[in-house]
ZAMARGU-4260 file (C-alpha; in steps of 0.2 Angstrom, whole numbers, plus 5000, padded with zeros to 4 digits):
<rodrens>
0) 5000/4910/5026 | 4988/4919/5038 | 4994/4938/5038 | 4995/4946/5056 | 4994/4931/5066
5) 5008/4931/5071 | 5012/4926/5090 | 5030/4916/5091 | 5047/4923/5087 | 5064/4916/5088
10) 5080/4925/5087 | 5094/4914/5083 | 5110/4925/5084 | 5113/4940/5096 | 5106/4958/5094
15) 5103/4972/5101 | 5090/4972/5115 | 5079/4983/5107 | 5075/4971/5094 | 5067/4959/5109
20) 5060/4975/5119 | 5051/4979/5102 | 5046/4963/5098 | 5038/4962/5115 | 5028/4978/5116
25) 5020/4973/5100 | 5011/4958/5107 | 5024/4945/5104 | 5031/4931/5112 | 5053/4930/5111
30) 5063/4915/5111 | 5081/4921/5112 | 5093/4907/5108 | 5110/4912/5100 | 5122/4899/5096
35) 5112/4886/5091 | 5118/4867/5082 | 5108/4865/5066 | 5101/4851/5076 | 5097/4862/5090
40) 5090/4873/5077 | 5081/4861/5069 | 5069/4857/5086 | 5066/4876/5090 | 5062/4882/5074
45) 5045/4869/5074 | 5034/4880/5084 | 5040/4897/5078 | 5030/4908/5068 | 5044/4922/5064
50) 5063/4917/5065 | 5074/4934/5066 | 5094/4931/5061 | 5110/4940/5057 | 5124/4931/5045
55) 5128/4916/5053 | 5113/4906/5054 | 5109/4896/5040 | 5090/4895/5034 | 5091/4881/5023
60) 5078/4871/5013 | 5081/4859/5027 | 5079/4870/5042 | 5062/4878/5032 | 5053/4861/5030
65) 5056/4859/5050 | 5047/4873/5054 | 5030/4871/5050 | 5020/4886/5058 | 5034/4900/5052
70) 5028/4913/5040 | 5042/4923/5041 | 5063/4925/5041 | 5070/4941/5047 | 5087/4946/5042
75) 5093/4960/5054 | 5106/4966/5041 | 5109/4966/5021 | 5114/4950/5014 | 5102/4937/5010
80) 5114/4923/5006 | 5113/4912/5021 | 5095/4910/5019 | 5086/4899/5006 | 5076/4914/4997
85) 5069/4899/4984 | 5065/4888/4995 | 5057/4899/5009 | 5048/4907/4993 | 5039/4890/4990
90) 5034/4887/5006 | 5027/4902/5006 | 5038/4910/5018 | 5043/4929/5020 | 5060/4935/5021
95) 5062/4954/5025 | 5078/4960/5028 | 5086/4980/5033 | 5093/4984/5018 | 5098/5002/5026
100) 5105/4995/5043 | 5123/4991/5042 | 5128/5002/5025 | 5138/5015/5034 | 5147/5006/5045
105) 5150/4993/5029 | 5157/5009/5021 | 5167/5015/5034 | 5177/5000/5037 | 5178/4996/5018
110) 5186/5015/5019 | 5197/5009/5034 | 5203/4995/5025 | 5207/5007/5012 | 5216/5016/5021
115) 5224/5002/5028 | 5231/4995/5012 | 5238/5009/5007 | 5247/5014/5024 | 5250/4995/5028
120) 5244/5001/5046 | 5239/4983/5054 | 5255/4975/5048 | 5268/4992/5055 | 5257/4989/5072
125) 5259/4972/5073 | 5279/4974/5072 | 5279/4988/5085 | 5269/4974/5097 | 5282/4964/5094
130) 5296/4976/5101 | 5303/4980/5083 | 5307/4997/5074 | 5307/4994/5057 | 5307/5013/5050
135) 5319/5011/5039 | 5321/4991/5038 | 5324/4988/5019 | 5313/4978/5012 | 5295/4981/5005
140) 5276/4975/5006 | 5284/4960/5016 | 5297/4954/5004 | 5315/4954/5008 | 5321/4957/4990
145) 5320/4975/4991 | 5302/4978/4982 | 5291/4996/4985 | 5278/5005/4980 | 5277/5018/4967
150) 5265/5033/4968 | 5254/5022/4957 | 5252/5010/4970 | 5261/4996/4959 | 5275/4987/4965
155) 5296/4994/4961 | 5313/4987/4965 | 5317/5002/4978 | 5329/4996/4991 | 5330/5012/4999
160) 5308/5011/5004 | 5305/5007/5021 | 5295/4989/5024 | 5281/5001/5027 | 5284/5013/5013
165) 5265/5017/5010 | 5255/5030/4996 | 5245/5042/4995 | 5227/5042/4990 | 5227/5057/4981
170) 5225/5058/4963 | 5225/5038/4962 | 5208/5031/4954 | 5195/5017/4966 | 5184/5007/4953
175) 5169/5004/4963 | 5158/4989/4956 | 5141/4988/4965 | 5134/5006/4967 | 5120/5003/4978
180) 5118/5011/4997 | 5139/5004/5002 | 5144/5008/4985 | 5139/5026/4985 | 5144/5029/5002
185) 5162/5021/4998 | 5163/5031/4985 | 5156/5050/4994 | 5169/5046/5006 | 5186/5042/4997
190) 5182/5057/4984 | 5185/5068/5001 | 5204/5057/4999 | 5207/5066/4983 | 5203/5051/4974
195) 5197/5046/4956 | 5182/5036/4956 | 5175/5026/4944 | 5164/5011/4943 | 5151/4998/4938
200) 5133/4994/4943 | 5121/4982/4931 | 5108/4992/4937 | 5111/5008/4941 | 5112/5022/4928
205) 5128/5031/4921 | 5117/5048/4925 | 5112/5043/4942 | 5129/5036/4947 | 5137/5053/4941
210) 5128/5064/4954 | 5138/5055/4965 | 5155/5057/4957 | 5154/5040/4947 | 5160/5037/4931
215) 5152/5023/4927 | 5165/5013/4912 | 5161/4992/4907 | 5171/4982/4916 | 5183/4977/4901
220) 5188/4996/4903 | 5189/4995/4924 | 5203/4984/4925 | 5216/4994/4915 | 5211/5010/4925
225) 5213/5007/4945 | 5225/5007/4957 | 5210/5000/4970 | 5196/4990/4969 | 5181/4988/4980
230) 5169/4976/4977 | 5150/4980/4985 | 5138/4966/4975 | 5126/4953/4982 | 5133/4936/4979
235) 5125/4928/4962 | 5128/4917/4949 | 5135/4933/4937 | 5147/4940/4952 | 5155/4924/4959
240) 5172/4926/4954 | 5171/4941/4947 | 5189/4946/4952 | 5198/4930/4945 | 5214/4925/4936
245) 5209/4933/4918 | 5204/4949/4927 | 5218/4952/4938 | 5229/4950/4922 | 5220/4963/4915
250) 5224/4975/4929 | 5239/4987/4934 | 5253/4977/4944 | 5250/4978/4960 | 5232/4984/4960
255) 5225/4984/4977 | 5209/4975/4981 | 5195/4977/4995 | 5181/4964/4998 | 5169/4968/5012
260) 5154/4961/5003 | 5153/4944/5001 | 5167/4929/5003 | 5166/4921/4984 | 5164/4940/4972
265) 5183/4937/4975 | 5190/4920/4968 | 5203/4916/4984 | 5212/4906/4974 | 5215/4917/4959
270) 5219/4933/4973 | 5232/4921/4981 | 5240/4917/4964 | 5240/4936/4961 | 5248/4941/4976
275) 5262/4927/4975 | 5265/4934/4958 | 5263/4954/4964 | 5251/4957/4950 | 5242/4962/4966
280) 5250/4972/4979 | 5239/4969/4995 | 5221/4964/4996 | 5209/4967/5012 | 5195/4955/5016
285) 5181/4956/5030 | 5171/4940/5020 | 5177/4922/5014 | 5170/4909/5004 | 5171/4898/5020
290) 5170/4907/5036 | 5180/4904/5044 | 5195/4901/5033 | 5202/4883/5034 | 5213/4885/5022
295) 5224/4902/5032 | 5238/4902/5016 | 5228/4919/5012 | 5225/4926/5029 | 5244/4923/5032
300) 5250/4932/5017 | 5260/4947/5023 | 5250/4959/5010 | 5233/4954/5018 | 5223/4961/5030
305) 5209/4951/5035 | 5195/4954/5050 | 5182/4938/5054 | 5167/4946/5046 | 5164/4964/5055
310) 5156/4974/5042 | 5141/4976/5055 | 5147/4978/5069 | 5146/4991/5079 | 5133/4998/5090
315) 5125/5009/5078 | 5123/4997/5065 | 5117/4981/5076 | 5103/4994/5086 | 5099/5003/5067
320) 5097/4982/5060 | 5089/4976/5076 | 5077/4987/5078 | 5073/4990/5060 | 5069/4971/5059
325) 5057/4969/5073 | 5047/4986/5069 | 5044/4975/5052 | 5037/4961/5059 | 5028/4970/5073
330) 5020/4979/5059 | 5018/4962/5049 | 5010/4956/5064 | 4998/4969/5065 | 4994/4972/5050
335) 4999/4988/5047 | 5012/4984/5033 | 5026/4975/5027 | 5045/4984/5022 | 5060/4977/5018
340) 5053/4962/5009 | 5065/4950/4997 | 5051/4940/4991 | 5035/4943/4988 | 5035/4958/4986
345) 5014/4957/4980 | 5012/4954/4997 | 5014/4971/5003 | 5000/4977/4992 | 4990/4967/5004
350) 4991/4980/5019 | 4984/4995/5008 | 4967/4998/5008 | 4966/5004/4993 | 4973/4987/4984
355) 4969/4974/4997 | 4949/4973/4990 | 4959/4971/4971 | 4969/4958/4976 | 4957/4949/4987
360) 4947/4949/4969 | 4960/4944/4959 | 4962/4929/4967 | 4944/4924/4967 | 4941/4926/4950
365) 4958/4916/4947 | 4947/4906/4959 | 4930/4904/4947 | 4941/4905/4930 | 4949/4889/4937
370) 4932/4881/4941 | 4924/4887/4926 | 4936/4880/4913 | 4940/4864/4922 | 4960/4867/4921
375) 4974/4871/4929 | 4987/4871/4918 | 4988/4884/4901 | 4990/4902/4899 | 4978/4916/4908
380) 4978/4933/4903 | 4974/4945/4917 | 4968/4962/4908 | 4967/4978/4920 | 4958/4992/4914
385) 4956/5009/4917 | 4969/5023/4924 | 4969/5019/4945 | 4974/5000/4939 | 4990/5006/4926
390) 5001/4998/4939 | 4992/4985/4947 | 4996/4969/4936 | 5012/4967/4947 | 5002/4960/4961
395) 4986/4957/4954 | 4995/4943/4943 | 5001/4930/4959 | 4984/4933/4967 | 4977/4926/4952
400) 4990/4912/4951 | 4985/4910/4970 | 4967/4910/4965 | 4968/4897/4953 | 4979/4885/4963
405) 4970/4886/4977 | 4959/4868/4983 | 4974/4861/4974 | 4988/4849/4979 | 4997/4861/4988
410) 4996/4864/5005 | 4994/4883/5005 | 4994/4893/4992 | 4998/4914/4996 | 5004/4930/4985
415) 5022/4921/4993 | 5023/4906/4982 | 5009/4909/4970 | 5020/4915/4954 | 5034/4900/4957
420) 5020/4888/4960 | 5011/4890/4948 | 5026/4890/4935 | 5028/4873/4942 | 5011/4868/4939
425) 5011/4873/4919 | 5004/4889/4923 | 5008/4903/4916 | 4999/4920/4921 | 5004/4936/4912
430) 4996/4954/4911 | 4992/4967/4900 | 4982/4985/4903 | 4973/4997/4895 | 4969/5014/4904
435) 4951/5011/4895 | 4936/5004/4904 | 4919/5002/4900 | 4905/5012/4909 | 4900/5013/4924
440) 4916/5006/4928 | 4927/5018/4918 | 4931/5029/4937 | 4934/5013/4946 | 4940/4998/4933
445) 4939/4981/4929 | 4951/4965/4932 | 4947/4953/4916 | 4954/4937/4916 | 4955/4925/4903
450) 4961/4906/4901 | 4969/4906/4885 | 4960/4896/4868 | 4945/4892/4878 | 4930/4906/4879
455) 4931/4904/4900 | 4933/4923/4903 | 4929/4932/4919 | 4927/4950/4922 | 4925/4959/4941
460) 4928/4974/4949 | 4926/4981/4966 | 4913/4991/4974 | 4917/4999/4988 | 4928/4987/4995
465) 4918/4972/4991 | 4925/4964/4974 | 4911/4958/4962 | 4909/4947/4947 | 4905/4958/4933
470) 4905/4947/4920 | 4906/4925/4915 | 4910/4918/4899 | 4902/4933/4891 | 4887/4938/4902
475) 4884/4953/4910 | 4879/4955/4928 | 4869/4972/4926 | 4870/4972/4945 | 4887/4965/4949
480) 4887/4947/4960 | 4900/4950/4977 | 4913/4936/4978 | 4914/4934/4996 | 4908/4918/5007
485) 4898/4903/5002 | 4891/4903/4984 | 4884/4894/4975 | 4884/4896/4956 | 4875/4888/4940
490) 4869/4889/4924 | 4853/4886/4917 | 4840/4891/4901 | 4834/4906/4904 | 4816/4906/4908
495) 4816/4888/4917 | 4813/4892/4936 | 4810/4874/4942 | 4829/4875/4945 | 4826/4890/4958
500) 4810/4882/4965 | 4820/4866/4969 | 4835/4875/4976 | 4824/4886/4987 | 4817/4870/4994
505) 4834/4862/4999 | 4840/4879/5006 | 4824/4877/5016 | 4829/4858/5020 | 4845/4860/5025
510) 4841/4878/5037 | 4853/4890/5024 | 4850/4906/5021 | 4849/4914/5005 | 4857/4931/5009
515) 4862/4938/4988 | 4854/4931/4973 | 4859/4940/4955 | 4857/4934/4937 | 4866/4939/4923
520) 4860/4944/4903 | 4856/4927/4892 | 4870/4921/4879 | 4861/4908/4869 | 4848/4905/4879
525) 4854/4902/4895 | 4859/4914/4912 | 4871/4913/4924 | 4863/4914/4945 | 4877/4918/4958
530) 4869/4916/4974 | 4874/4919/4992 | 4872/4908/5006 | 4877/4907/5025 | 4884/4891/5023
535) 4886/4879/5009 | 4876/4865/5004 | 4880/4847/5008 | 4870/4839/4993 | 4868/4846/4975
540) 4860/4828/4968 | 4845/4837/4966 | 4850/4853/4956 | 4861/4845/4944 | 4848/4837/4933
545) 4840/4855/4931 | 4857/4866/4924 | 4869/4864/4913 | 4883/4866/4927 | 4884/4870/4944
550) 4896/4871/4958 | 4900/4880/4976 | 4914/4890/4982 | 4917/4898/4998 | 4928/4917/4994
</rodrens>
């Protein structure tokens, strides 16, 4: 993927206008087309570099194949669920998304809906629109048999409550599981209610989560505990469902439950079940499994309150997500840096210039380890030394990946896919470091790379911001060799120089110019020679019968 060239983006869904004003004064070309079929999609997407989308566009495997000059999907809100993540990953495709945009509106109508739940507002509006005045109808949370609610929120036989009977929040206790940007908010927010709230995040810690009034419990001690329950995770393998049948048994009767996340973290079918059965008392969903619902039996339930999927929207949060997701890829585009990145996250080490020269040689002695040792497949070892590289393996790791799988049988190789790729290939690159590096790199340090039983080891570093070859299968380069352009490398015994005199005569053959020539310290009687050219040659049948190997590479 070629960063920064950038020229075609097309928006799929509607936003804000400053996301194509933005897009436009950075030097971009906008196609706005909401509302598209999948096979309408399908034929757009082909010429597109950059595809920007809200929730309901589905970037599938499919849809990613079709687009063959698109580098990047932009996803003006939080979710990532309706795009292929693994399959834009391989393609080497970048998804970004505003991870910040939509969380307080999120919050506040998860809040609302609250709010709602314990009030039963929508359902006592609806029977005023109806020309009812059912104040004091018998009757409770939609049943005619004369059920209420207690101050605990769970369901009694009180056939003296109103249909509308609600509860306070005061003093009741909301178990909060996901305590991420929503989460927190959620949470800041009903505490001003008078209520208890306690919660669960994987990831998250109990101190953190308890500067924000959190009491952070497992889940098995959650369920017993709540009156209400909001639910603010991504959609994974380990959340879907994670309100089901065993759960809800485990909770209060008539535990009230909030989903503005994702449609699935809540099993529909097991919340239906429980609402029959008034183990729940009343849920409040903005997301579905499907959306929208075919099947209405939950929608239509009397203790539901359902909206199609408005967590986002409002004005503030669709201008915030709009233009939050074009000033990213205008600043992809330019090259001044990447946020909000989902995968890849190497990549945005690219932009810096402090660790673009570390990654650009990374992947070139990924490039030369791979040449060298005549594989593909194995374990390599990528060794960072010294201090200013203690945290560097992250992305030094794909770029070696990258290196080493580049001139293969994939079409493009980039920090994207590297990692994934090269799993695939029987590849696997890890990293280590050591804060100590040998003089006179000891102020700068050393990226050594190592292809695992074999002696094929490679050692560079970078000077200035040039990356150089420091060091080949155990020799030195007193003057470090740059990796950048045509080169041409071989070995040979050490004080044979018939294999310099005949290159020097093709060089003048051919009209190339020799531009860098260094050679490295003798191990058993033979050098290394790194030589830069200003363009390859065409024919090494001449220098092969004079070194022991030899071969070009253009960095």
């Amino acid at each position: 993927m070629a960063l920064g060239k950038l020229q075609k983006v097309l928006i799929s869904e509607s936003l804000d206008p400053c996301c194509r004003e933005i897009l436009q004064a950075g030097g971009l070309r906008v196609q706005e087309k909401p509302g598209l079929s999948k096979e309408e999609l399908l034929r757009e997407i082909r010429d597109c570099d950059g595809l920007i989308v809200r929730s309901a566009t589905k970037v599938t495997a499919e849809v990613l194949e079709a687009a063959e000059r698109l580098q990047v999907v932009g996803r003006a809100g939080t979710g990532v669920d309706n795009v292929d993540v693994e399959a834009a990953t391989r393609k080497g495709v970048l998804v970004m998304n505003t991870p910040t945009g939509n969380s307080l509106s999120a919050a506040e109508l998860t809040c609302g809906m609250i709010l709602c739940l314990a009030r039963q507002i929508p359902q006592a509006a609806a029977s005023m629109k109806e020309g009812k005045w059912d104040r004091k109808k018998v009757g409770g949370r939609g049943s005619a048999s004369g059920w209420g609610v207690s101050m605990w929120g769970v369901l009694t036989h009180s056939p003296c409550a109103s249909q509308y009977m609600g509860m306070e929040l005061n003093g009741k206790t909301l178990a909060v599981l996901g305590l991420g940007r929503i989460g927190r908010e959620v949470a800041t927010r009903m505490q001003a209610f008078g209520m208890k709230t306690i919660g669960y995040d994987p990831i998250i810690t109990p101190d953190v989560s308890a500067t924000f009034g959190v009491e952070q419990l497992p889940l098995e001690q959650i369920w017993p505990r709540c009156d209400f329950i909001t639910v603010h995770t991504p959609l994974l393998p380990s959340t879907t469902g994670l309100l089901n049948d065993s759960t809800f048994a485990k909770c209060r009767r008539g535990v009230q439950v909030v989903n503005c996340a994702r449609g699935g973290i809540v099993d529909e079918g097991a919340l239906l079940r429980a609402l029959q059965s008034g183990q729940c008392g009343g849920a409040a969903l903005d997301v579905f499994t499907q959306e929208p619902p075919k099947d209405r039996d939950l929608v239509n339930h009397p203790n539901v309150i359902s909206c199609p999927h408005l967590g986002a929207s409002t004005r503030e949060a669709q201008s915030r997500c709009g233009k939050e997701i074009a000033m990213q890829i205008v600043d992809m585009a330019t090259g001044k840096g990447l946020t909000g990145v989902v995968n890849g996250q190497a990549l945005s080490k690219a932009f810096s210039p402090q660790t673009k020269p570390w990654i650009t040689l990374a992947r070139a002695l990924g490039t030369v380890l791979c040449t060298v040792g005549k594989q593909v497949q194995g374990s390599v070892q990528v060794c960072t030394l010294g201090t200013p590289l203690k945290e560097a393996g992250s992305y030094l790791t794909p770029a070696v990946a990258a290196g080493m799988l580049a001139g293969g049988t994939q079409k493009e190789v980039t920090l994207v896919n590297a990692t994934l790729l090269a799993q695939e290939a029987g590849l696997k690159v890890t990293s280590t470091h050591s804060d100590v590096a040998p003089e006179p790199d000891s102020s700068t340090g050393l990226v050594q790379v190592s292809l695992q039983g074999t002696p094929h080891q490679v050692t560079g570093t970078v000077q200035g911001s040039t990356p150089a070859l420091r060091q080949i299968n155990g020799a030195t380069f007193k003057q470090p060799a740059p990796l950048s352009g045509p080169l041409l490398m071989y070995r040979a015994k050490a004080f044979d120089t018939s294999a310099l005199a005949t290159l020097t005569g093709l060089l003048s053959k051919a009209g190339v110019q020799l531009l860098s020539y260094h050679s490295s310290s003798m191990v058993a009687g033979e050098q290394w020679s790194v030589l830069g050219l200003s363009a390859p040659l065409s024919n090494l049948g001449e220098l092969k019968p004079r070194v022991t190997e030899i071969f070009q590479l253009y960095l």
